[in-house]
C-alpha positions as CSV (number, residue, x, y, z in Angstrom):
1,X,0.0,0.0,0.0
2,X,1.3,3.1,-0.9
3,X,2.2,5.6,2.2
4,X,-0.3,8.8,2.3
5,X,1.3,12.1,1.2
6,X,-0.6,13.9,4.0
7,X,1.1,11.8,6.8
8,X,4.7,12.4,5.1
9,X,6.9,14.1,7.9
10,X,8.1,16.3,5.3
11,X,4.9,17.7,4.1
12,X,3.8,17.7,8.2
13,X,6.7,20.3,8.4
14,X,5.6,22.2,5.2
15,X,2.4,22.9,6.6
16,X,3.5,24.3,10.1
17,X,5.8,26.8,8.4
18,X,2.6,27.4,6.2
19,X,0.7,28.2,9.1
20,X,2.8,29.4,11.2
21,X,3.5,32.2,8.1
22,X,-0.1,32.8,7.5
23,X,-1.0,33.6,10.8
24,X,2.0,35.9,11.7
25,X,0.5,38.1,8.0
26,X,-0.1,41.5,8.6
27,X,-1.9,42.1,5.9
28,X,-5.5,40.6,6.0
29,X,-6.1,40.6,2.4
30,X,-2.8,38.7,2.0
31,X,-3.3,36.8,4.8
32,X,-7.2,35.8,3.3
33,X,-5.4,34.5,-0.2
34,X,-3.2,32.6,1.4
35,X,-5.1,30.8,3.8
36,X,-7.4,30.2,0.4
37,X,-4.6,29.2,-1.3
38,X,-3.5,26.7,1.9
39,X,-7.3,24.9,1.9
40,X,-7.0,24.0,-2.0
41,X,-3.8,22.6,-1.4
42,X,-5.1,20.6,1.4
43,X,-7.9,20.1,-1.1
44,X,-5.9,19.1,-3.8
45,X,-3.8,16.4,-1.5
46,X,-6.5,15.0,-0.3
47,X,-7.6,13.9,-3.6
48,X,-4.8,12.7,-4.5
49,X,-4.4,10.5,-1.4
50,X,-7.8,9.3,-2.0
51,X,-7.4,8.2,-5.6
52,X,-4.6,5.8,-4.1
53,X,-6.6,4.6,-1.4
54,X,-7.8,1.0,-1.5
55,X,-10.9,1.4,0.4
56,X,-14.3,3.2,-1.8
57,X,-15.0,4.4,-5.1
58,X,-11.7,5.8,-5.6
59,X,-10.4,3.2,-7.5
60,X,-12.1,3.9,-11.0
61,X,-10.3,7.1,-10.5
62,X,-9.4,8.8,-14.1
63,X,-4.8,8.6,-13.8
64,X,-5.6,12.0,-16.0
65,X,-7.6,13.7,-13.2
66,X,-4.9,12.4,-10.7
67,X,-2.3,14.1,-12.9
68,X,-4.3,17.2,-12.6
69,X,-3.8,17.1,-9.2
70,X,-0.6,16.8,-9.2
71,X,0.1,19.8,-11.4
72,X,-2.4,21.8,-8.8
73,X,-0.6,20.9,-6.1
74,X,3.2,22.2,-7.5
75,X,1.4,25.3,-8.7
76,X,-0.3,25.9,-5.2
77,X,2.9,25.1,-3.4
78,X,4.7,27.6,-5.7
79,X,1.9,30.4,-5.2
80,X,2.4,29.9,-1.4
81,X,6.1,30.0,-1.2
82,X,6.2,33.4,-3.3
83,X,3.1,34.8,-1.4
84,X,4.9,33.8,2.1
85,X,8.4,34.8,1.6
């Protein structure tokens, strides 16, 4: 079975220094994008996880969709290292 990305360490860490950035923002509409941006990420890894997972409907899952995600995910990550630096 393949190990879920959203119990990976590394992402674990990636998401406190999210956090931890987001809520230190002083800016509320900055702050407001990136916590939107933070959710679809969450979003977007949880699909992903899901379309691997052995258990439910997920299995007919379309490997193009999955791809998709994939792609949203870097993208995301990108937006939310440039917003938060």
């Amino acid at each position: 079975m393949i190990k879920s990305i959203t119990q990976s360490q590394r992402l674990k860490s990636e998401f406190a220094e999210f956090n931890f950035k987001i809520n230190n923002l002083q800016d509320d509409i900055k702050k407001h994008k990136a916590r939107k941006l933070f959710d679809e990420l969450q979003k977007q890894l949880n699909l992903i996880d899901n379309s691997h997972s052995s258990k439910g409907s997920y299995l007919q899952a379309d490997p193009r969709l999955v791809r998709d995600n994939i792609s949203n995910v870097v993208s995301l990550r990108k937006q939310l290292h440039t917003l938060l630096s």
